[in-house]
N, C-alpha and C positions, 0 to 999 in steps of 0.2 A: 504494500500500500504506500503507494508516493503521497508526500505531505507538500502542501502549496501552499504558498506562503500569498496572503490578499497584503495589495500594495496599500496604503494610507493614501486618503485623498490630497492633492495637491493647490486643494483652493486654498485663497487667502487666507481664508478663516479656521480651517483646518476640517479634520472629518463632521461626518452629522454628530458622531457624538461629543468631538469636544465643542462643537458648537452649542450642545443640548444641555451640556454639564457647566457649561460658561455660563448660561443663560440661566440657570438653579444660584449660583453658584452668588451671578448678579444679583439678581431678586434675591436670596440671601443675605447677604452684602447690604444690599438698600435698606431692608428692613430693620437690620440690628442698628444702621445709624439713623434711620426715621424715630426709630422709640426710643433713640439715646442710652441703648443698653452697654457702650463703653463709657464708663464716667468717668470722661478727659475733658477739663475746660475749653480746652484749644475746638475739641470737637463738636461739644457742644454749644460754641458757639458759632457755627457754621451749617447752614443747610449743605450737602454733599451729595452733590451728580453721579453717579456711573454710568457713563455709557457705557462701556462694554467689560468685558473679562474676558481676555484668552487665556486659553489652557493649552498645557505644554500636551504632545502628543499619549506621554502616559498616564498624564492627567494627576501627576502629583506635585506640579508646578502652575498655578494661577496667577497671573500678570492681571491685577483690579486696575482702570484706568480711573482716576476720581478726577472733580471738577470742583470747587467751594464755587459758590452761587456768587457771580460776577467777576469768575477768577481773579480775587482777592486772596492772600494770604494763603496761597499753594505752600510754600515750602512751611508755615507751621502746621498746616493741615497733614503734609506726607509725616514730616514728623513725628505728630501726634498718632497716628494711623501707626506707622513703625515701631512708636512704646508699645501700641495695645496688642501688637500683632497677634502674640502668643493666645491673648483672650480672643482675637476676632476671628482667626485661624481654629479654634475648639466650638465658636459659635455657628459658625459655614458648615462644620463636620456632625454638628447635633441635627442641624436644620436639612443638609445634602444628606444623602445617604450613598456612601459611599464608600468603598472596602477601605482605601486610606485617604486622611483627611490631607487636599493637597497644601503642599509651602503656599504661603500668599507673598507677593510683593507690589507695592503700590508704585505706580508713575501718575505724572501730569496728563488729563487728557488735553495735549494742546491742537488737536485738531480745528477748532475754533479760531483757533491765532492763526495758524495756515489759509484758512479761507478767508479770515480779515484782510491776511497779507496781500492773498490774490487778490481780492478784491480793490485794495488800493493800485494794486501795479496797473490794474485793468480801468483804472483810473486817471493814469497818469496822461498829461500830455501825448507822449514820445507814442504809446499804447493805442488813443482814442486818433491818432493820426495816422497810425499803420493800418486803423479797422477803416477809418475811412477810406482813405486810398486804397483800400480792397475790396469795398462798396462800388468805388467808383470805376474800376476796374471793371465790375461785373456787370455793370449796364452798359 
């Protein structure tokens, strides 16, 4: 009996399931800082976004992206997030069910800044004068 080995998906996001175990993992995540069940000042003084969580392909490594509400005060937020880890990391594992509760590590989600960014550049003079004369091209 030959043994075949299934390839992992190659999307961005990775397979359907660590896409499905991000997505617990998220909601998770959201929940324990909506009820404020880390009692960190830093934290609770902060509404906190998640968009997303990747998960590493074994799924014992979670990359949470957080957001403070007007990204204000990111680096006390990661901070703060990094003391609790050890508690927030047992709270994902109560709440996910899952053979091992994965590592967490927190990043900035600066996705937000990026399309600010574009958005100014697609703003600029030099920019709204290339799109024109590529209008004007086309008629």
């Amino acid at each position: 009996m030959t043994r075949q080995h299934h390839r992992k998906s190659s999307s961005p996001g990775g397979s359907q399931r660590q896409l499905r175990v991000g997505e617990a993992v998220r909601h998770a995540m959201a929940e324990i800082l909506a009820h404020g069940s880390a009692h960190d000042a830093d934290l609770e003084g902060h509404i906190i976004t998640i968009p997303e969580v990747r998960m590493s392909p074994d799924l014992k490594l979670a990359t949470i992206y957080v957001m403070p509400l007007g990204g204000r005060d990111t680096e006390v937020v990661i901070a703060a997030l990094e003391r609790n880890k050890k508690f927030l990391r047992g709270e994902v594992a109560r709440r996910v069910n899952l053979k091992f509760a994965p590592d967490v590590r927190f990043r900035v989600d600066d996705r937000f800044d990026e399309a600010e960014r574009i958005e100014k550049l697609l703003r600029t003079p030099a920019v709204q004068r290339d799109l024109a004369a590529d209008r004007d091209e086309e008629q």
